[in-house]
Biotite code that builds the C-alpha atoms (Angstrom):
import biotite.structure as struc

atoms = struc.array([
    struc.Atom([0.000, 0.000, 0.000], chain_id="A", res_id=1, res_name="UNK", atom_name="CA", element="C"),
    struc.Atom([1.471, 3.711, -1.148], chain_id="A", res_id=2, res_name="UNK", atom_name="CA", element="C"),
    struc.Atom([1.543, 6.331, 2.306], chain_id="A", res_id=3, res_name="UNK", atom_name="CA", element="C"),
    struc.Atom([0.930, 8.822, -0.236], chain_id="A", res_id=4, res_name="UNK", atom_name="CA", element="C"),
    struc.Atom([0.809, 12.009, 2.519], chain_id="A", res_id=5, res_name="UNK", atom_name="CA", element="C"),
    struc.Atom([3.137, 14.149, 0.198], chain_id="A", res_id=6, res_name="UNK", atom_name="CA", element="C"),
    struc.Atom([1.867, 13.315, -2.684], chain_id="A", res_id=7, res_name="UNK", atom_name="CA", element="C"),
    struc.Atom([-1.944, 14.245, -1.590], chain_id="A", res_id=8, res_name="UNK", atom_name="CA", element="C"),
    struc.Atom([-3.736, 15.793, -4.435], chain_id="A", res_id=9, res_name="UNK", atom_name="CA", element="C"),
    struc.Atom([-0.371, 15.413, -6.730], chain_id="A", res_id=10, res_name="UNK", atom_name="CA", element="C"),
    struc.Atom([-0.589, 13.935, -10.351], chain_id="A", res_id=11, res_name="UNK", atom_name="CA", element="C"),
    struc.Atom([-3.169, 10.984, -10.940], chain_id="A", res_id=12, res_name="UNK", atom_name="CA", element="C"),
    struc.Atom([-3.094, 7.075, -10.376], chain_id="A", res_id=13, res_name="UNK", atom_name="CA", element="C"),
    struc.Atom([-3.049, 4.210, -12.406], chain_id="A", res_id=14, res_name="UNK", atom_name="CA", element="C"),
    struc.Atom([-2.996, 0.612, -11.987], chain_id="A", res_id=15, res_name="UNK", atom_name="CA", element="C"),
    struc.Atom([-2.228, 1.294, -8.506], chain_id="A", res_id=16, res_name="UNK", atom_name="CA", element="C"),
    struc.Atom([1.280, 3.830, -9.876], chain_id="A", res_id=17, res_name="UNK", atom_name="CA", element="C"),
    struc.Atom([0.770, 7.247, -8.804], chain_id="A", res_id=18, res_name="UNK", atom_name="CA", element="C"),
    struc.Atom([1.909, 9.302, -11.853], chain_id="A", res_id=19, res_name="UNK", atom_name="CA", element="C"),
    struc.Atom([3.251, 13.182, -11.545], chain_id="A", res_id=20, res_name="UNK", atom_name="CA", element="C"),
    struc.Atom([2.869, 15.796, -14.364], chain_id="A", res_id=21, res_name="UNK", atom_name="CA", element="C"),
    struc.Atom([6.116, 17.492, -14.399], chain_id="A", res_id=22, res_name="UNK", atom_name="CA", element="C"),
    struc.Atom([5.084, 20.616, -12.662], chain_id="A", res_id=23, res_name="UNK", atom_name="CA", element="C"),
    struc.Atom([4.233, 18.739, -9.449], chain_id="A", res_id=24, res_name="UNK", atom_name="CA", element="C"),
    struc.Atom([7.753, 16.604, -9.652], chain_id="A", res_id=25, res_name="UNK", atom_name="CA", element="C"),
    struc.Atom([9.700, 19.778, -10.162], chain_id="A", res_id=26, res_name="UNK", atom_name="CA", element="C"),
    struc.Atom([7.700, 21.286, -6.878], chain_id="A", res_id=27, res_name="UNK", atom_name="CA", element="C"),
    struc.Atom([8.682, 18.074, -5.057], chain_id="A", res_id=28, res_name="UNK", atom_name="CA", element="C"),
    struc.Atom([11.723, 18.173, -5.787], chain_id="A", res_id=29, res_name="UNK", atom_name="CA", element="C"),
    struc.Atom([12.895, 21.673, -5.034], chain_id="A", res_id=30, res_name="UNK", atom_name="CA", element="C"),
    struc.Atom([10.194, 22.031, -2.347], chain_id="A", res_id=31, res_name="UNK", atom_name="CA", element="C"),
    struc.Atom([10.036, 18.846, -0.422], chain_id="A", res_id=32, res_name="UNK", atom_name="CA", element="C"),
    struc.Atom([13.628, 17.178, -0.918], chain_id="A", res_id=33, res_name="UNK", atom_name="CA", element="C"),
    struc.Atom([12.111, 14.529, -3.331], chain_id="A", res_id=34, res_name="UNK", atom_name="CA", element="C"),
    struc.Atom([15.013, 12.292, -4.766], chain_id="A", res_id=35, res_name="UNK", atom_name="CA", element="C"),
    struc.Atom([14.196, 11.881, -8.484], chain_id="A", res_id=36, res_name="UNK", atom_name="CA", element="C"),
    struc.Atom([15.884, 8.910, -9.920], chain_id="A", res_id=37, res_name="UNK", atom_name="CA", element="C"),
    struc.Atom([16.453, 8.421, -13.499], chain_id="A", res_id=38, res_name="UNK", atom_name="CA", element="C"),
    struc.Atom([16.313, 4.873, -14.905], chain_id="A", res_id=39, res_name="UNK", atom_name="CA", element="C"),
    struc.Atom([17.056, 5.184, -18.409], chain_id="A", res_id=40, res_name="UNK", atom_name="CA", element="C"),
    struc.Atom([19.702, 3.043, -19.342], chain_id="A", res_id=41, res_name="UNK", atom_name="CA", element="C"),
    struc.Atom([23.329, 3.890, -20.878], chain_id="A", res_id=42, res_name="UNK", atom_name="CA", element="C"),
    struc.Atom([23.229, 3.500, -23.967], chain_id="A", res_id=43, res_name="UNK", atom_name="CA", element="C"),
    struc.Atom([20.470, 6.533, -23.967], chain_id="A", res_id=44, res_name="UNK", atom_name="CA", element="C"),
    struc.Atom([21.526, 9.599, -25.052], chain_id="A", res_id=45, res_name="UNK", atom_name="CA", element="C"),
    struc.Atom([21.799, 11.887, -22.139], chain_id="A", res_id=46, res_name="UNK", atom_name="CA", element="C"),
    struc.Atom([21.820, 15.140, -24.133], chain_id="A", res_id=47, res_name="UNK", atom_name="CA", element="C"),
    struc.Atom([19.342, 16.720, -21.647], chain_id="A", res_id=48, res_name="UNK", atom_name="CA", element="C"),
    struc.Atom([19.304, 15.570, -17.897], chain_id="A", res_id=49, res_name="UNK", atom_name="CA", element="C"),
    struc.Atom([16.868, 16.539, -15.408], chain_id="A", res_id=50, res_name="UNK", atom_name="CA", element="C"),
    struc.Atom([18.046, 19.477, -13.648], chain_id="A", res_id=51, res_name="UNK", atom_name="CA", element="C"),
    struc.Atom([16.996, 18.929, -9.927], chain_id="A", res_id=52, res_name="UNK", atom_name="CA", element="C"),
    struc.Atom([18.710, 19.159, -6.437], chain_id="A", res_id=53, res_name="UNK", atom_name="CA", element="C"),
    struc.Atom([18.605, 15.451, -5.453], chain_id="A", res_id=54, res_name="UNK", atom_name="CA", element="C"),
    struc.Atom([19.559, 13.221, -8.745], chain_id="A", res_id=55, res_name="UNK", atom_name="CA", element="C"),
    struc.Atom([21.059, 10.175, -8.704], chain_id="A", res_id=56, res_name="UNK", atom_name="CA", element="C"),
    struc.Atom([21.224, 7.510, -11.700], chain_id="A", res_id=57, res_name="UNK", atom_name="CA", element="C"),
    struc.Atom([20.576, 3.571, -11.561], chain_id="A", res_id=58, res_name="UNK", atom_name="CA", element="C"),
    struc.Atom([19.286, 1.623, -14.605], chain_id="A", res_id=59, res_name="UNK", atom_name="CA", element="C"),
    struc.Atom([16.321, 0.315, -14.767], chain_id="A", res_id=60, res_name="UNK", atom_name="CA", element="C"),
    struc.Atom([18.549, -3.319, -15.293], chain_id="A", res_id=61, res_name="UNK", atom_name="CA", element="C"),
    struc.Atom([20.647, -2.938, -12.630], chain_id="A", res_id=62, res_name="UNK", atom_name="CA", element="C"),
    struc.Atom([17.703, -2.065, -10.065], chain_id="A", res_id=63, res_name="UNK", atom_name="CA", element="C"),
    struc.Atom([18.665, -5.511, -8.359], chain_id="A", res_id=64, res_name="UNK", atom_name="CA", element="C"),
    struc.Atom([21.933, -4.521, -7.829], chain_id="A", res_id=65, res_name="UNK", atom_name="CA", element="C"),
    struc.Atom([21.162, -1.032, -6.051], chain_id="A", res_id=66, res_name="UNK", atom_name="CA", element="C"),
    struc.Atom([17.751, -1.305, -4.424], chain_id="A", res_id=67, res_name="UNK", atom_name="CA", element="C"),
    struc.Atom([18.934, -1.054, -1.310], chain_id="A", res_id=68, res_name="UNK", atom_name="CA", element="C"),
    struc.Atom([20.365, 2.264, -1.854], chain_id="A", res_id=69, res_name="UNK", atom_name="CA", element="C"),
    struc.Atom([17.132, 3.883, -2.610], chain_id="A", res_id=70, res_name="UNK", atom_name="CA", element="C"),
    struc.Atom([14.697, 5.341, 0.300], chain_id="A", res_id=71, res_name="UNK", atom_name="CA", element="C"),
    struc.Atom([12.225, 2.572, 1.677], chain_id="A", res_id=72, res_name="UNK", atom_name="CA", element="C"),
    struc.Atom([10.259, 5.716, 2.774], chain_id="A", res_id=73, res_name="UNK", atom_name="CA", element="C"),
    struc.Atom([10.406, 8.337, -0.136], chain_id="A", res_id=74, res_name="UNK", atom_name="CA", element="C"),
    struc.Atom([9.745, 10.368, -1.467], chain_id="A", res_id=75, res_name="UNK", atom_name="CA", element="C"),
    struc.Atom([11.384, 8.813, -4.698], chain_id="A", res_id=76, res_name="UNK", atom_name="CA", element="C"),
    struc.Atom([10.068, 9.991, -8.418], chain_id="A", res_id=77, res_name="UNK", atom_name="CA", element="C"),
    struc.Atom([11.372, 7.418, -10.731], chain_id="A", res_id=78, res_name="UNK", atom_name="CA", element="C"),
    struc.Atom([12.045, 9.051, -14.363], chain_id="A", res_id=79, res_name="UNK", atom_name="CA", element="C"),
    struc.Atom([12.868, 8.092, -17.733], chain_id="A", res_id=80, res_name="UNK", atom_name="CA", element="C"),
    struc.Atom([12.891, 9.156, -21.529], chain_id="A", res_id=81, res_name="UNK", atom_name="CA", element="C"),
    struc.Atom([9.233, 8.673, -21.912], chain_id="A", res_id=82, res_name="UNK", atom_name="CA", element="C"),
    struc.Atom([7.441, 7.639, -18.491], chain_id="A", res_id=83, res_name="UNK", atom_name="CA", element="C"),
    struc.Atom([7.180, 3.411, -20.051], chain_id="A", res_id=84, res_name="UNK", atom_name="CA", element="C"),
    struc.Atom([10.292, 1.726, -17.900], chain_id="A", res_id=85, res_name="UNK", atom_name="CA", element="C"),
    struc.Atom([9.903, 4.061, -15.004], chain_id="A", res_id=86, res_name="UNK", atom_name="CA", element="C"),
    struc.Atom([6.122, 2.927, -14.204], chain_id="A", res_id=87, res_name="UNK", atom_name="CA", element="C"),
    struc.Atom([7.431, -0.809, -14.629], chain_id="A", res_id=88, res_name="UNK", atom_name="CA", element="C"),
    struc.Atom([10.129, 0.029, -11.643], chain_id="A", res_id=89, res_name="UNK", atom_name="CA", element="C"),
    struc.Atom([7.701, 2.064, -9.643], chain_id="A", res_id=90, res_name="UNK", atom_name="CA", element="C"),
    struc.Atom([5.728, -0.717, -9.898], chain_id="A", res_id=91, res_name="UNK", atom_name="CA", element="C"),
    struc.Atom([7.917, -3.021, -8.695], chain_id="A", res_id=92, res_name="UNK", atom_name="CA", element="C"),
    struc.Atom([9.539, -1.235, -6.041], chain_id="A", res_id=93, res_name="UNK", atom_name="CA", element="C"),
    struc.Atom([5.873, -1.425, -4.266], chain_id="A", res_id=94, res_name="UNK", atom_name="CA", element="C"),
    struc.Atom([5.746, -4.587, -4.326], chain_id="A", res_id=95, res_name="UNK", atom_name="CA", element="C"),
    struc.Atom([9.082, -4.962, -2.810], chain_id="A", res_id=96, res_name="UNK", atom_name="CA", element="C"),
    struc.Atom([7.690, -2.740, 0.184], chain_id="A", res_id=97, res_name="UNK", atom_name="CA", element="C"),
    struc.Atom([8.448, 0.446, -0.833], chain_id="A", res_id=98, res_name="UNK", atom_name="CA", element="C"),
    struc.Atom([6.399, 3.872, -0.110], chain_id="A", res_id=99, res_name="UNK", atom_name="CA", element="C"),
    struc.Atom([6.157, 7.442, -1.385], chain_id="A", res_id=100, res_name="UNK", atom_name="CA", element="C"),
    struc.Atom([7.293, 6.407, -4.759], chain_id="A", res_id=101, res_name="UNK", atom_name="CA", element="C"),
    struc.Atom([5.979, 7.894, -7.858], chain_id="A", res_id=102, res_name="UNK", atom_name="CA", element="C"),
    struc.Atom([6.239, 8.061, -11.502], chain_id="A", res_id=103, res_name="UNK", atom_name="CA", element="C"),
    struc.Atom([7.253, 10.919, -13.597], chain_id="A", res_id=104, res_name="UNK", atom_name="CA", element="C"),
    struc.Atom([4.342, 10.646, -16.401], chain_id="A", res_id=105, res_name="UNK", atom_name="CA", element="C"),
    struc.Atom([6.039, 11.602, -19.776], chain_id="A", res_id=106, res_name="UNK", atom_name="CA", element="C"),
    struc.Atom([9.614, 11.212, -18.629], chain_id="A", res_id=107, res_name="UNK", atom_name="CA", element="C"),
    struc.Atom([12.472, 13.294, -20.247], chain_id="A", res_id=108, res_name="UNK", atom_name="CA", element="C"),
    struc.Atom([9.625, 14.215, -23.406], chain_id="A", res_id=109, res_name="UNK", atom_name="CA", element="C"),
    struc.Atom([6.595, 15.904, -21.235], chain_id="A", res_id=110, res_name="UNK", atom_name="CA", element="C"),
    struc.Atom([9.524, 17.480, -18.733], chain_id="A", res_id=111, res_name="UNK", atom_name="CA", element="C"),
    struc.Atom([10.961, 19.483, -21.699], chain_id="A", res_id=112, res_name="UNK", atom_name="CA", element="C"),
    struc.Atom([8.093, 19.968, -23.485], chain_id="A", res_id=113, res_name="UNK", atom_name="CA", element="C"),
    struc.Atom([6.979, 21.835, -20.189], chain_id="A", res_id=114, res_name="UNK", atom_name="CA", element="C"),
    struc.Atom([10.171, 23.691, -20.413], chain_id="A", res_id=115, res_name="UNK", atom_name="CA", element="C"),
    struc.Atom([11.144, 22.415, -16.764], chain_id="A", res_id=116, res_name="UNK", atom_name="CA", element="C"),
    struc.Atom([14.997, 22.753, -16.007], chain_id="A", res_id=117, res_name="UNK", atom_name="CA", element="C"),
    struc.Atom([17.309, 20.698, -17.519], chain_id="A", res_id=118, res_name="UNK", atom_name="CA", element="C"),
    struc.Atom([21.181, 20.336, -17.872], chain_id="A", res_id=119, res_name="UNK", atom_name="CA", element="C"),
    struc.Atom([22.094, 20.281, -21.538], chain_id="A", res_id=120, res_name="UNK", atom_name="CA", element="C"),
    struc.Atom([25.319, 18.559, -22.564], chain_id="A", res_id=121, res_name="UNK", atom_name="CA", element="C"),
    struc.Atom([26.109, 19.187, -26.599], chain_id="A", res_id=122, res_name="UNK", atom_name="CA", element="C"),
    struc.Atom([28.333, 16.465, -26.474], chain_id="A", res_id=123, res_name="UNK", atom_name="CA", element="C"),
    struc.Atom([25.417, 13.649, -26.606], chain_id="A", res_id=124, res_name="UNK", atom_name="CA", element="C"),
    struc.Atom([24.085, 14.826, -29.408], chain_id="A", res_id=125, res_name="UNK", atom_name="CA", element="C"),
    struc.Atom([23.177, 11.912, -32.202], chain_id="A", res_id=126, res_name="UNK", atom_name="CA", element="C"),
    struc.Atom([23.498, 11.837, -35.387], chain_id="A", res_id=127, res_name="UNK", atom_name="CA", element="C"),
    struc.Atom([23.098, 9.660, -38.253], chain_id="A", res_id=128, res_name="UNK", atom_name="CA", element="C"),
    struc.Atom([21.457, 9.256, -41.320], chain_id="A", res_id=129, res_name="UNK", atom_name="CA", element="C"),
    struc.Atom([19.048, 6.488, -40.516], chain_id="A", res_id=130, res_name="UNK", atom_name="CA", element="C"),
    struc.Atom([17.657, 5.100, -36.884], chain_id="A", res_id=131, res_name="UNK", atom_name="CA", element="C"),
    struc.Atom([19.953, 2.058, -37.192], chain_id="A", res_id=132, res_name="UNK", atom_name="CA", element="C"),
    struc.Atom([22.594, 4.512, -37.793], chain_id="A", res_id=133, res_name="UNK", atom_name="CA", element="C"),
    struc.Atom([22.661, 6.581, -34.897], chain_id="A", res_id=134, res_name="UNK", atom_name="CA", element="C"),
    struc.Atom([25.953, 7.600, -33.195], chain_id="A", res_id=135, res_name="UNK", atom_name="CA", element="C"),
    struc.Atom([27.251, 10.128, -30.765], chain_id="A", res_id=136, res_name="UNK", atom_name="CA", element="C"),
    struc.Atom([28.738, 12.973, -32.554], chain_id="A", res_id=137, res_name="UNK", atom_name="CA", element="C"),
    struc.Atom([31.901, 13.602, -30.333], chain_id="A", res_id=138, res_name="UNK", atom_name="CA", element="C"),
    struc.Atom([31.359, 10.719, -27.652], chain_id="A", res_id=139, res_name="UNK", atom_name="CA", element="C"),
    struc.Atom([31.026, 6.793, -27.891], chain_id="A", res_id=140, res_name="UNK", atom_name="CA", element="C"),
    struc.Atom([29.317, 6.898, -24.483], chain_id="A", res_id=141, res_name="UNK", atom_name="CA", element="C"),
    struc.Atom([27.776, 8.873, -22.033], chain_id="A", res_id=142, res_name="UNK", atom_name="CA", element="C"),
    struc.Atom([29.780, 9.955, -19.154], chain_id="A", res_id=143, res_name="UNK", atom_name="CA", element="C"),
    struc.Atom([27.514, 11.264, -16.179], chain_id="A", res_id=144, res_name="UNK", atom_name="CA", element="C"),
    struc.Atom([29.203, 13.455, -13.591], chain_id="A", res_id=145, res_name="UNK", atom_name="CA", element="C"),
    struc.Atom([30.844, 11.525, -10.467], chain_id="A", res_id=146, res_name="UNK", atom_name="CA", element="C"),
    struc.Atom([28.188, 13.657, -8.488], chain_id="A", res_id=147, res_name="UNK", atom_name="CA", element="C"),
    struc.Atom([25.243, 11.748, -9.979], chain_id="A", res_id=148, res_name="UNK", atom_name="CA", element="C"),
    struc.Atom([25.779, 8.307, -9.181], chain_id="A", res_id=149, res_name="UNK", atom_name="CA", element="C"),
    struc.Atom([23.398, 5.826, -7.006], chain_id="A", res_id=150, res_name="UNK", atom_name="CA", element="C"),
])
């Protein structure tokens, strides 16, 4: 069961995954010392990261491996590029026990669409001429500060 006490009247629930619209994750963040964890993997580009006090990094495959780092008592918003993998690890970290943990609906997409604060870094940029071709233009992989680790 989700102690959702800061999270009252906050974003809207589904299949039992409470869901934040950017606005309100920002807000908890910056307001209420929410950790916001990003779970993309990678091999994602990480041209635009989510510019918040409390960030920390942990793919969604190596969950597992870090769990035990991440508050049993929130609050937690789990974020990715587009709000898919994030619900699937909200959703299990309730059913490992977990509480105050939400979902950043949209991900990485609906938080810069908003135009909420982010940390650019030119050097992820892709290009390529086709999907399949994709490439970082100056980097073969992303390199996130030592500050933002799990």
């Amino acid at each position: 069961m989700m102690n959702t006490s800061i999270f009252n009247n906050k974003g809207f629930e589904r299949r039992g995954v409470l869901n934040l619209t950017p606005g309100d994750a920002l807000n908890l963040c910056t307001e209420h010392h929410a950790v916001m964890i990003d779970v993309r993997e990678n091999y994602h580009s990480f041209l635009h990261t989510f510019d918040v006090p409390q960030l920390f990094y942990c793919p969604a495959s190596e969950l597992k491996e870090h769990i035990d780092k991440i508050p049993v008592n929130g609050p937690v918003i789990i974020a990715d590029a587009a709000g898919l993998k994030s619900v699937e690890v909200v959703a299990k970290l309730l059913q490992a026990g977990f509480h105050n943990v939400a979902n950043l609906a949209g991900g990485m997409l609906e938080w810069n669409t908003e135009g909420k604060p982010v940390v650019s870094d030119k050097k992820q940029r892709l290009s390529g001429g086709c999907m399949c071709m994709l490439k970082y233009r100056e980097v073969k992989r992303p390199n996130l500060p030592d500050n933002l680790i799990v």
